[in-house]
C-alpha positions as CSV (number, residue, x, y, z in Angstrom):
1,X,85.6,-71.2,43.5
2,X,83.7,-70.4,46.7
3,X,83.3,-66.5,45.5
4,X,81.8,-67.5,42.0
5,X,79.3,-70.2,44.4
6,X,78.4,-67.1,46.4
7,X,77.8,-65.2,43.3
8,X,75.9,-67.6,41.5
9,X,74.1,-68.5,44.5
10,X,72.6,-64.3,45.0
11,X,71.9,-64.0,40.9
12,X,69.5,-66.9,41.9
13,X,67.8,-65.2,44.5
14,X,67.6,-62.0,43.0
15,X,65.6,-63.6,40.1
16,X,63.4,-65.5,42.3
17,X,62.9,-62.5,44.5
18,X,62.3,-59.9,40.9
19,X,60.0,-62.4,39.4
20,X,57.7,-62.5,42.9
21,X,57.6,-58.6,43.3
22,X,55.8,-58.5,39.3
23,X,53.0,-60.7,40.6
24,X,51.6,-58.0,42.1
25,X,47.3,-58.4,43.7
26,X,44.5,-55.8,42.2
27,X,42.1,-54.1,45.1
28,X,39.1,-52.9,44.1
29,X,36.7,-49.8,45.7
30,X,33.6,-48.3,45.1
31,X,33.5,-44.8,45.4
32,X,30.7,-42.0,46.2
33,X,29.0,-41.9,42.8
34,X,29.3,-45.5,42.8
35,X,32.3,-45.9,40.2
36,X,34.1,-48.7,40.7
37,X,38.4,-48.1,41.2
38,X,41.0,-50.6,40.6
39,X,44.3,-50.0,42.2
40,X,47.4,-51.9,43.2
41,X,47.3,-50.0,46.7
42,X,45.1,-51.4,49.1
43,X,42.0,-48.7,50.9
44,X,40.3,-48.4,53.4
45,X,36.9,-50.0,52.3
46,X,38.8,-52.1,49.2
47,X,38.6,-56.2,48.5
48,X,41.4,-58.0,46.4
49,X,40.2,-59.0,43.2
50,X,41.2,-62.6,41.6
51,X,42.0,-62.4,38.0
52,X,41.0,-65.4,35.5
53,X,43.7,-66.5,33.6
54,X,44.5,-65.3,30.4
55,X,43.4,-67.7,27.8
56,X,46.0,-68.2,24.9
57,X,45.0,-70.4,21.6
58,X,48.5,-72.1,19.7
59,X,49.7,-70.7,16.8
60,X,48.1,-72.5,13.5
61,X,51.0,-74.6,11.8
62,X,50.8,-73.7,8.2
63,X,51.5,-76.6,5.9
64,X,55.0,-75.4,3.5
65,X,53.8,-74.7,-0.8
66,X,54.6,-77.0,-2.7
67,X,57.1,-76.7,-5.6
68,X,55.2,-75.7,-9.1
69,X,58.0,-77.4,-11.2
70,X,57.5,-80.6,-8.9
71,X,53.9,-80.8,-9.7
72,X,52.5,-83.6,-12.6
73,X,50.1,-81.9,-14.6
74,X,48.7,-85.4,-15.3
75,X,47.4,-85.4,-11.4
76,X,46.2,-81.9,-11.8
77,X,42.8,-81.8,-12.0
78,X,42.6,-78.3,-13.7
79,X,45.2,-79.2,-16.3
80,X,44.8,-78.4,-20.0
81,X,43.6,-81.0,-22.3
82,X,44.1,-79.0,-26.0
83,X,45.2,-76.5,-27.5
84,X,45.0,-75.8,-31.3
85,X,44.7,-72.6,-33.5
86,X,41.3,-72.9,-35.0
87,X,41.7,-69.9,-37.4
88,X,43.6,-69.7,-40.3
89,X,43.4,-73.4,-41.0
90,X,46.9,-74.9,-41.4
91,X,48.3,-74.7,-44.7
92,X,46.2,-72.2,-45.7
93,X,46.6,-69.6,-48.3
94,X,46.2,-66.1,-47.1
95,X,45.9,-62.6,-49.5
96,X,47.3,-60.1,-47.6
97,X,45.8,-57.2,-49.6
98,X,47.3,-54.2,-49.2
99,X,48.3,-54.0,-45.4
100,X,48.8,-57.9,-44.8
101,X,46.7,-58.1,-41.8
102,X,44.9,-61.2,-40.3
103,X,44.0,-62.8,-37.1
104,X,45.0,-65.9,-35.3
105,X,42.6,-67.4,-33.2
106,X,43.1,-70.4,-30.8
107,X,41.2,-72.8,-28.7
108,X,41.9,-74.5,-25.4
109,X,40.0,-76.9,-23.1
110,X,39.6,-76.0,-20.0
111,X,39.7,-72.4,-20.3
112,X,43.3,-70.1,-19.7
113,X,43.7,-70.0,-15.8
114,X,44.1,-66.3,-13.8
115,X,48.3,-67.7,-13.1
116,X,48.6,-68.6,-17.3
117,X,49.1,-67.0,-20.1
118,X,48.9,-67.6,-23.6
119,X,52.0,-66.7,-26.3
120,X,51.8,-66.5,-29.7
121,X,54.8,-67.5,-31.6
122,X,55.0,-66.3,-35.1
123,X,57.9,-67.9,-37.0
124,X,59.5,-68.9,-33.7
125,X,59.3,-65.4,-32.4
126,X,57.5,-64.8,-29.5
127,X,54.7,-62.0,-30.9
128,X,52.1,-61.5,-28.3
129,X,51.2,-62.6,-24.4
130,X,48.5,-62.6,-22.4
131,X,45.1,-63.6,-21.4
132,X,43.9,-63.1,-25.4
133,X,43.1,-66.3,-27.4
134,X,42.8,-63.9,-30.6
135,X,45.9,-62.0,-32.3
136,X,46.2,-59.1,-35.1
137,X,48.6,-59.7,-37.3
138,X,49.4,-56.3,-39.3
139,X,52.1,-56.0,-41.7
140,X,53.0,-59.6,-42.5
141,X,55.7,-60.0,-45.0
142,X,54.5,-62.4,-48.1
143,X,55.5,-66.0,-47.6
144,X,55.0,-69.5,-45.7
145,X,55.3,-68.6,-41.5
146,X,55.0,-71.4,-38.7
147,X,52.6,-70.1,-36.3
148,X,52.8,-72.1,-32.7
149,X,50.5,-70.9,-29.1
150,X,51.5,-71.6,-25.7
151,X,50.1,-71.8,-22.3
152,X,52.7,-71.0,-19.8
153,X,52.4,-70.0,-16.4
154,X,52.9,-66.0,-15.7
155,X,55.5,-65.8,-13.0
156,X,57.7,-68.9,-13.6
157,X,57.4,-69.1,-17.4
158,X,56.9,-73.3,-17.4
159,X,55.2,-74.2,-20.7
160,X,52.0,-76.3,-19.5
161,X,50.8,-77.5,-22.9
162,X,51.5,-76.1,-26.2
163,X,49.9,-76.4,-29.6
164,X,51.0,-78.4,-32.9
165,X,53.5,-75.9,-35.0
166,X,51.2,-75.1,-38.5
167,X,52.4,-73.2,-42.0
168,X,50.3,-70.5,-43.5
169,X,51.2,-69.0,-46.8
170,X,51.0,-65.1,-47.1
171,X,50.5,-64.2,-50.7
172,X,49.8,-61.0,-52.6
């Protein structure tokens, strides 16, 4: 018991004795051509030279994100208010003429965010996504198709707001 005292006792001493020998004073000299010389080895015409402290400025906390799926989009001030498609009306009879092509255009207040995106379901499909409120159809097959546009957001896929479901008849 008395060795591991002893031994305990000089580990102590060792780190007080290590931890005085890095603190260590700067001289400083001026030599012929007038340049100034800092050295940790005193000379013959040097003067010790005090330091300033090191100034140090804590780190910045950063507040955490918060969850997107947590979020209410009825306290969000940038959340959508409407969406509809605007063009073909619904219900609407459309000639397809010999290709069967059209476009679908939609309308949303406030305008598609950079982190949305806007999908364009065609018979429950999706068809298209993107930043686009305007589609090509080409090739539509004759018939009645439900047409439906989303807004979701790009990386986690959560609908935001989503536009009534409309029919449109494709004839010949």
């Amino acid at each position: 018991m008395k060795k591991i005292k002893n031994t305990a006792w000089l580990c102590s001493l060792i780190v007080c004795l290590t931890a005085t020998s890095f603190a260590t004073e700067i001289y400083i000299s001026i030599d012929e051509n007038g340049n100034r010389i800092f050295s940790d080895v005193p000379g013959k015409e040097s003067r010790t030279h005090k330091l300033k402290e090191i100034s140090t400025i804590p780190a910045i906390k950063i507040p955490q994100r918060t969850n997107a799926k947590a979020r209410d989009n009825s306290e969000d001030p940038q959340a959508y208010q409407s969406i509809q498609i605007i063009s073909p009306s619904p219900d609407s009879h459309l000639n397809r003429g010999e290709l069967g092509n059209f476009i679908i255009t939609a309308q949303i207040s406030p305008p598609l965010q950079e982190q949305d995106e806007a999908v364009l379901l065609f018979d429950g499909q999706e068809l298209s996504s993107g930043n686009q409120l305007s589609w090509q159809i080409n090739n539509a097959d004759r018939g009645t198709h439900n047409l439906k546009v989303i807004v979701r957001q790009r990386d986690n896929q959560i609908v935001k707001i989503s536009s009534p479901s409309q029919s449109i008849h494709v004839r010949r």
